[in-house]
GUVOPA-384596 format. One record per atom (N, C-alpha, C, O): residue in three letters; x, y, z. Coordinates in steps of 0.2 Angstrom, whole numbers, plus 5000, padded with zeros to 4 digits. Layout:
N
alaXYZ;...
! end
This chain:
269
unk533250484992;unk533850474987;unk533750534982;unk533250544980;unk534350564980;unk534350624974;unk534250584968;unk534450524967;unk533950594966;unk533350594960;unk533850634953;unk533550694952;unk534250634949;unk534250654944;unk533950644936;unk533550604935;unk534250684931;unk533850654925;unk534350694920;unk534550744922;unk534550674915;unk534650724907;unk534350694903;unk534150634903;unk534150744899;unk533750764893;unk534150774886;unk534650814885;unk533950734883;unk534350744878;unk534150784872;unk533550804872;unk534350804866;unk534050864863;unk534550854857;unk535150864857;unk534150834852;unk534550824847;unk534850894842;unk534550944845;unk535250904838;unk535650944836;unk535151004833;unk535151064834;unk534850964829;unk534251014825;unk533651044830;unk533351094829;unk533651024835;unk533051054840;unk533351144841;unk533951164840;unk532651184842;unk532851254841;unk533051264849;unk532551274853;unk533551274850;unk533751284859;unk533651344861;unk533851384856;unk533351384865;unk533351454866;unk533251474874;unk533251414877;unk533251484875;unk533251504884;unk532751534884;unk532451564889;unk529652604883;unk528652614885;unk528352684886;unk528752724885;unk528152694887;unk527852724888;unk527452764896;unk526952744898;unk527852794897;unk527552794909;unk527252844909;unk527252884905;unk527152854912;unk526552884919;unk526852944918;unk526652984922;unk527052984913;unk527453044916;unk527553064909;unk527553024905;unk527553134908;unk527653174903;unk528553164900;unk528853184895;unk528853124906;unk529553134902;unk529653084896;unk530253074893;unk529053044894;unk529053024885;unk529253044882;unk529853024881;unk529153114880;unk529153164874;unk530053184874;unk530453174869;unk530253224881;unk530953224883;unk531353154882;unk531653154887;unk531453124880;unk531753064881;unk532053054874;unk532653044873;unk531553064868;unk531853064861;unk532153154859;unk532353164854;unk532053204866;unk532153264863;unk533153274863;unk533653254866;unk533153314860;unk533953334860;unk534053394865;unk533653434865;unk534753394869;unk534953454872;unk535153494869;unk535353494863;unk535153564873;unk535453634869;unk536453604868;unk536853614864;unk536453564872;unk537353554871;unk537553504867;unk538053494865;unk536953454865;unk537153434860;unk537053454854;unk537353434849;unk536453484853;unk536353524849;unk536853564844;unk536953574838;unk537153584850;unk537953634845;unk538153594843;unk538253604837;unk538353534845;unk538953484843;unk538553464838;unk538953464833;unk537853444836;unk537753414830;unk537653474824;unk537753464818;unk537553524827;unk537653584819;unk538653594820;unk538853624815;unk538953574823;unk539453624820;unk540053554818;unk540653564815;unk539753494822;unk540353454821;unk540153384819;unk540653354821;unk539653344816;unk539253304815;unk539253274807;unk539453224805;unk538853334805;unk538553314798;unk538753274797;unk538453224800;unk539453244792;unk539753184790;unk539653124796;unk539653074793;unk539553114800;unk539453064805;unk538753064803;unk538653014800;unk538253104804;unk537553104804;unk537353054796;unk536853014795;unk537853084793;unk537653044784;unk537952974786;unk537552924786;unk538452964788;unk538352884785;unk537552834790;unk537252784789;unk537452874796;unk536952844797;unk536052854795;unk535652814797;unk536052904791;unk535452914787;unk535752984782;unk535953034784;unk535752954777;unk535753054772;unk535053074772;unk535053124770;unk534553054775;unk534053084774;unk533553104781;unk532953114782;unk534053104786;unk533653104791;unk533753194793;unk534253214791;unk533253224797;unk533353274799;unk533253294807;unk533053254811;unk533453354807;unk533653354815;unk533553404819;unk533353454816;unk533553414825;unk533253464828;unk533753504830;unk534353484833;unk533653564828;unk533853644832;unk533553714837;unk532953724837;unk533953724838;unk533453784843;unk533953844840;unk534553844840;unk533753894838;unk533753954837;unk533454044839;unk532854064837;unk533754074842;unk533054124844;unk532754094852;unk532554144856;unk532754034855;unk532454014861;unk531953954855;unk531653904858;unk531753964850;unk531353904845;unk531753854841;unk532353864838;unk531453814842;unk531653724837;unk531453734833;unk530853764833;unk531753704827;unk531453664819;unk531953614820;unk532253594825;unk531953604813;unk532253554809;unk532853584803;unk532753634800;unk533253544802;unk533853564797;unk534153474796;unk534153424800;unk534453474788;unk534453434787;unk535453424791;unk535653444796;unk535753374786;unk536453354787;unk536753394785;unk537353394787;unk536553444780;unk536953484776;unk536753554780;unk536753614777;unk536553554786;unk536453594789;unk535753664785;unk535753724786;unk535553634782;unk535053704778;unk534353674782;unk534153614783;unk534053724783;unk533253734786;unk532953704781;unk533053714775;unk532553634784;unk532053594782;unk531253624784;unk530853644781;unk531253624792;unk530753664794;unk530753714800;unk530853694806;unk530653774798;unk530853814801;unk530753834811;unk530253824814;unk531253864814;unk531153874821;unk530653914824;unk530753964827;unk530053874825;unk529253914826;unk528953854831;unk528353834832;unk529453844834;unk528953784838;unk529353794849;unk529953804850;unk529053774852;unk529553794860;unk529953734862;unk530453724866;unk529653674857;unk529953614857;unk530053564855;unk529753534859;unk530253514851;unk530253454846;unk530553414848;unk531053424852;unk530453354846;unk530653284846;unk531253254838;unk531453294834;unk531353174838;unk531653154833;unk531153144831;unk530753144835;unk530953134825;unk530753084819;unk530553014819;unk530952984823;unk530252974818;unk530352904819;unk529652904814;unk529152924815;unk529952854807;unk529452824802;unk528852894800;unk528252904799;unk529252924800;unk529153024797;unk528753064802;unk528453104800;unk528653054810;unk528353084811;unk528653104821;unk528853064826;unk528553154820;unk528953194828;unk528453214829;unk527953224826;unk528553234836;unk528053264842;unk528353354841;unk528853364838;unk528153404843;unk528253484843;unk527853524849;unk527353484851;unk527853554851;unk527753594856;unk527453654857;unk527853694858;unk526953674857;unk526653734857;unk526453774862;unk525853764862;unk526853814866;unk526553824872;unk526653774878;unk527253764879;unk526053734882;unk526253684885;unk525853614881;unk525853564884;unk525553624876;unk525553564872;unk525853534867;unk526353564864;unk525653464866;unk526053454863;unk525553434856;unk524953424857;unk525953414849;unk525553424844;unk526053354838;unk526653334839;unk525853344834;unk526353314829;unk526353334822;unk525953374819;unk526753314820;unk526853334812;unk527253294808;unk527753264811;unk527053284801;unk527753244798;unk528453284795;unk528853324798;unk528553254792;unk529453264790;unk529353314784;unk529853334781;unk528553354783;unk528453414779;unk528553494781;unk528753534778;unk528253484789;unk528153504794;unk527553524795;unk527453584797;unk526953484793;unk526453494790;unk526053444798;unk526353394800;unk525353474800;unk525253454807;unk524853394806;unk524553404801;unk524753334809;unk524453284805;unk523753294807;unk523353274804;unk523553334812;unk522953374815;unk523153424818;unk523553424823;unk522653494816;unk523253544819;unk522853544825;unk523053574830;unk522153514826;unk521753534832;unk522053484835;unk522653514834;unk522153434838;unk522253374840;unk522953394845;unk523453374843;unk522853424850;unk523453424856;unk523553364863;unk523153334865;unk524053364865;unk524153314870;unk524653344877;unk524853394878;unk524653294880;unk525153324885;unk525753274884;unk526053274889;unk525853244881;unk526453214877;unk526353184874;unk525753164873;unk526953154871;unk526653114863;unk527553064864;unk528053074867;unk527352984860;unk528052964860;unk528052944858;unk527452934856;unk528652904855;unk528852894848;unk528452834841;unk528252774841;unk528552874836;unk528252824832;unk528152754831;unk528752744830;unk527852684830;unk528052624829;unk527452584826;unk526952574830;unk527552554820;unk527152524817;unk526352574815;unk525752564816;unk526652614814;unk526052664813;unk525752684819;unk525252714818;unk525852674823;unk525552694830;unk525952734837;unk526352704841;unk525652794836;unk525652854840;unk525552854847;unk524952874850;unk526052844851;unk525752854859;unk525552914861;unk526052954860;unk524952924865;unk524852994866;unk524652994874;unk524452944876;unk524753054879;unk524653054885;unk524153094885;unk524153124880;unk523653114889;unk523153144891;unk522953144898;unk522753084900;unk522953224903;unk523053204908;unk523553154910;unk524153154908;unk523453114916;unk523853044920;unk523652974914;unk523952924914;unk523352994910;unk523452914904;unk523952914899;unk524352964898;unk523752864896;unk524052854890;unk523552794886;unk523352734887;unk523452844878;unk523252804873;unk523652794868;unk524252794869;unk523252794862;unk523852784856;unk523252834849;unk522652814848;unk523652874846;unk523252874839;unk523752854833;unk524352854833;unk523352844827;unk523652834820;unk524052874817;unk524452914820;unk524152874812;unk524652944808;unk524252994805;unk524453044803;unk523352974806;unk523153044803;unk522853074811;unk522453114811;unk522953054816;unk522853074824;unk521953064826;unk521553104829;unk521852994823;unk521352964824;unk521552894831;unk522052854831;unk520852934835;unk521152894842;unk521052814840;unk520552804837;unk521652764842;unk521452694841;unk521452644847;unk521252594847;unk521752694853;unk521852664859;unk521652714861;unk521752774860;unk521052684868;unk520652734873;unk521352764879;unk521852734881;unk521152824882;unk521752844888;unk521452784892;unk520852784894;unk521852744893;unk521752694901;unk522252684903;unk522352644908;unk522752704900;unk523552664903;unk523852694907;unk523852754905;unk524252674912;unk524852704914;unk525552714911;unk526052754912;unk525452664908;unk526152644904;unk525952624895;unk525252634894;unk526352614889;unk525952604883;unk526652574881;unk527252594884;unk526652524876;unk527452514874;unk527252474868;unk527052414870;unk527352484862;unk527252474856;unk527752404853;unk528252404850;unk527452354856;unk527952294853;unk527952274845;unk528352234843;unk527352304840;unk527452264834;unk526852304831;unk526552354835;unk526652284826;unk526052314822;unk525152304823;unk524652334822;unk525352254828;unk524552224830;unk524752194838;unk524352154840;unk525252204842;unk525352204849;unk525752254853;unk526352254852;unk525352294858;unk525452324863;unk525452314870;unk524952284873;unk526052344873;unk526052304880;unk525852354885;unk526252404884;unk525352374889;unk525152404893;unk525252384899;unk525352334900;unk525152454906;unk525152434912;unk524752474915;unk524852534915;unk524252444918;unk523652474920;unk523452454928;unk523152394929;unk523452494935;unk523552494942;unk524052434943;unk524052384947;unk524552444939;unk525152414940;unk525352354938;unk525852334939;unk524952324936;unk524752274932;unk524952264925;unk524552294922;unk525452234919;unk525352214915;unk524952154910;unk524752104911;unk524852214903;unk524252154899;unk524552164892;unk525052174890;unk524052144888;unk524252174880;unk523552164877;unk523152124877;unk523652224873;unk523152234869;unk523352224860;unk523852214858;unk522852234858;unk523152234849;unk522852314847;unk522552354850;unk523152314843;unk522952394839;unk522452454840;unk522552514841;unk522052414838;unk521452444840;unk521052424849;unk520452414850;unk521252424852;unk521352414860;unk521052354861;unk520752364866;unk521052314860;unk520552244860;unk521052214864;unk521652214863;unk520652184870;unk521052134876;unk521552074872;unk521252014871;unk522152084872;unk522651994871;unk522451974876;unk521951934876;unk522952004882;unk522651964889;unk522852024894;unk523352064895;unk522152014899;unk522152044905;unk522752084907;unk523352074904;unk522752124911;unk523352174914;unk523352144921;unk523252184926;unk523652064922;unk523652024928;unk524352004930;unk524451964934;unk524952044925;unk525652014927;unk525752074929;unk525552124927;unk526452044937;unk526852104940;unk527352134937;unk527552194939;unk527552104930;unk528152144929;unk528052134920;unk527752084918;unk528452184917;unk528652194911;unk528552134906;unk528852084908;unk528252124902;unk528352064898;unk528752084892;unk528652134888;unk529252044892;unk529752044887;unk529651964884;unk529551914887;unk529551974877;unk529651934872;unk530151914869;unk530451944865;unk530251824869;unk530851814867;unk530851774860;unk530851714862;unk530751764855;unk530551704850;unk529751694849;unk529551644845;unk529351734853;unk528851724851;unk528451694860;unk527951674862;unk528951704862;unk528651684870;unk528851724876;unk529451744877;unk528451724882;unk528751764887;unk528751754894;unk528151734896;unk529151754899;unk528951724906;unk528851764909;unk529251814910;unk528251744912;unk527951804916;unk527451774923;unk527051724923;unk527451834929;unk527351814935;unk526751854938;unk526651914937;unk526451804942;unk526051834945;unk526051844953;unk526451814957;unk525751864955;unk525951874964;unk526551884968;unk526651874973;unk527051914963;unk527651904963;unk528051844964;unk528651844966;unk527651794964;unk527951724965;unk527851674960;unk528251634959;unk527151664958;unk526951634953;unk527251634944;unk526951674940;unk527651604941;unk527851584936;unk527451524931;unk527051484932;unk527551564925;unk527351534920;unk527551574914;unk527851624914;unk527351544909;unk527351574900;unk526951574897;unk526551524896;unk526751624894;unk526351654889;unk526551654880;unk527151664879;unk526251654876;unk526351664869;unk526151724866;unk525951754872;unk525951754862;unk525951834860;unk525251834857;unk525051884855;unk524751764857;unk524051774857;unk523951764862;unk523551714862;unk524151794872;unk524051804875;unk523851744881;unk523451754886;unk524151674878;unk523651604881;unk524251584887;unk524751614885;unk524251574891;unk524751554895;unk524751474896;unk524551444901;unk525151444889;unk525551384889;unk525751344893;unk525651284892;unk526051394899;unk526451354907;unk526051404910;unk526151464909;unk525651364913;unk525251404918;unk525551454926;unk525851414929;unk525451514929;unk525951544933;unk525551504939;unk524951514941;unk526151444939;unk526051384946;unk526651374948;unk526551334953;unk527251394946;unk527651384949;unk528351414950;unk528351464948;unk528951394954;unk529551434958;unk529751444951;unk529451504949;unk530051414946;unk530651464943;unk530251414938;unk529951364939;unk530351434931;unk530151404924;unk530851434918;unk531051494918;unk530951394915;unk531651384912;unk531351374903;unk530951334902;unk531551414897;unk531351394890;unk531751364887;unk532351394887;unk531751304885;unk532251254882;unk532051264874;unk532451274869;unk531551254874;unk531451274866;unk530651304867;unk530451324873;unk530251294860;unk529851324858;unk529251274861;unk528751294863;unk529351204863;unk528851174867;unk529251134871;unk529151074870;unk529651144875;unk529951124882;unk530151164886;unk530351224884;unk529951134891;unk530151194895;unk530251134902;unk530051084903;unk530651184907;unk531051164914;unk530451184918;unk530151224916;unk530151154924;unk529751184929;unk530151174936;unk530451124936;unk530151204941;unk530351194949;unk529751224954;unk529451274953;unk529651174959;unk529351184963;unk529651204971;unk530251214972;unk529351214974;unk529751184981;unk529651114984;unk529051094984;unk530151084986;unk529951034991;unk530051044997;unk530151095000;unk529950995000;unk529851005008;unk530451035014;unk530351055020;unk531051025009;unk531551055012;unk531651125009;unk532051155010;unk531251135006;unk531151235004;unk531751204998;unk532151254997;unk531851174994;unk532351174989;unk531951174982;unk531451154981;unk532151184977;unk531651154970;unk531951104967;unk532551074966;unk531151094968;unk531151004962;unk531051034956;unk530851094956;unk531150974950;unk531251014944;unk530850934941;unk530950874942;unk530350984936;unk530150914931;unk530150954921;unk530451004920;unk529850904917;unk529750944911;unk529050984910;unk528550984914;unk529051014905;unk528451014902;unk528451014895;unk528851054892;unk528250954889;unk528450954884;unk527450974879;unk526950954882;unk527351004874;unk526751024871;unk526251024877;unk525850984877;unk526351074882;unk525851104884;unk525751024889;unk525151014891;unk526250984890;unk525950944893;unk526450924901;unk526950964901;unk526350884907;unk526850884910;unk527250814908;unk526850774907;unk527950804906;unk528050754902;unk528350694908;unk528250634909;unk528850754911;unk529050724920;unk528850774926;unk529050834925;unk528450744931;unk528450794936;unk529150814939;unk529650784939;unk528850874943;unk529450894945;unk529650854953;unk529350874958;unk529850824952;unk530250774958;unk531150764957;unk531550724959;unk531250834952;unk531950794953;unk532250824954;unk532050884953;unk532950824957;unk533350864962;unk533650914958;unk533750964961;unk533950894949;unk534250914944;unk534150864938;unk534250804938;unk533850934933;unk533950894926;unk534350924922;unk534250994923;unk534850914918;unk535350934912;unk534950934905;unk534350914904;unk535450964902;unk535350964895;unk535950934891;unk536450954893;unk535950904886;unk536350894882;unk536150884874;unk535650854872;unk536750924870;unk536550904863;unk536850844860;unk537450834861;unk536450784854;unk536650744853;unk537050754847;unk536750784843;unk537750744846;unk538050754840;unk538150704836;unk538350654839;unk538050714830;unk538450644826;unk539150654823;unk539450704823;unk539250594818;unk540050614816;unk539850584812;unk539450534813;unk540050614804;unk539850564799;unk540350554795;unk540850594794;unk540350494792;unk540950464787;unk541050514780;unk540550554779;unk541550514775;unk541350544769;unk541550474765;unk541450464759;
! end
């Protein structure tokens, strides 16, 4: 017999459903020579309404600086390369290294070289050395060891890394969130994320790295911040579908199809 179910969900419930392997980090936030022309000769007024105080890269001579909106030399064309800006601090080029500096153009260590550098975020600096990737601070104090392949700065105290292909997360100063055990990207929605293992195994994690819906199952669905949809297969290769309500199972998955609905009320004046 098909087995259905709805769920009802009252109105105030909260409803809701990098860094790589490769030096082209640093190129990725860099500007072209063609566009380049277009932002000295045809920009400025476009550039102001979205920062009056940001500045920007040019190449002159075969060398990059910086010049502001009003097009006048902030910091002068002495470098083979540079980057944007991001929370005052760009990557520059010397040679076939790469180096940082702030928005003075002053080097935030002038010894401290890398083989790329990307973009700033929450005070933390991703840097590559050789085939890894760490992170240093804003005075170019290492905070994260080279171990990664990948590095991607989600917030001020969570970093998502990928290491033999593997995704994990660590916190600032490199410290394990959780293991480098999922196959693909962790993307964070509201504070949670669905993520798989074996390329088959589903389940959900939280950003102190605990896996809430354990990776046990076909597909997992976010209804709010504690329910969630689970599917299995059954014996006809189809998914069965149950809940999971606080980390708990509320209905197993035996049912053919569950809904959702919101309850609305209507009130008198």
């Amino acid at each position: 017999m098909t087995k259905y179910f709805l769920f009802s969900i009252a109105l105030f419930s909260l409803l809701s459903t990098s860094c790589t392997d490769n030096s082209n980090q640093s190129e990725e936030d860099s500007i072209s020579e063609t566009s380049l022309s277009y932002v000295e000769k045809d920009t400025s007024f476009v550039l102001k309404q979205f920062d009056p105080n940001q500045i920007w890269p040019f190449k002159s001579n075969d060398k990059w600086g910086y010049k502001n909106n009003d097009n006048e030399f902030v910091i002068r064309p002495i470098f083979d390369g540079c980057g944007f800006f991001s929370e005052g601090f760009a990557w520059v080029k010397e040679n076939e290294a790469y180096k940082i500096i702030n928005n003075k153009g002053d080097y935030i260590d002038k010894s401290a070289s890398f083989d790329a550098v990307g973009k700033t975020k929450a005070g933390i600096i991703p840097t590559k050395k050789g085939k890894l990737w760490g992170a240093v601070d804003t005075t170019a104090n290492q905070i994260i060891e080279y171990n990664y392949e990948e590095i991607k700065i989600l917030d001020s105290n969570l970093v998502l890394v990928n290491k033999n292909r593997n995704w994990g997360l660590i916190n600032r100063v490199g410290e394990e969130v959780c293991l480098p055990v999922y196959d693909r990207e962790i993307v964070f929605e509201d504070g949670l994320a669905i993520v798989t293992r074996n390329y088959r195994d589903i389940g959900i994690i939280n950003k102190s790295g605990r896996e809430i819906v354990k990776c046990q199952y076909e597909d997992v669905k976010i209804i709010n911040d504690s329910t969630f949809r689970i599917a299995v297969k059954s014996n006809r290769s189809e998914n069965n579908y149950g809940l999971i309500v606080n980390e708990k199972i509320k209905y197993p998955a035996e049912y053919n199809r569950i809904d959702f609905f919101q309850e609305q009320s209507s009130g008198t004046n």
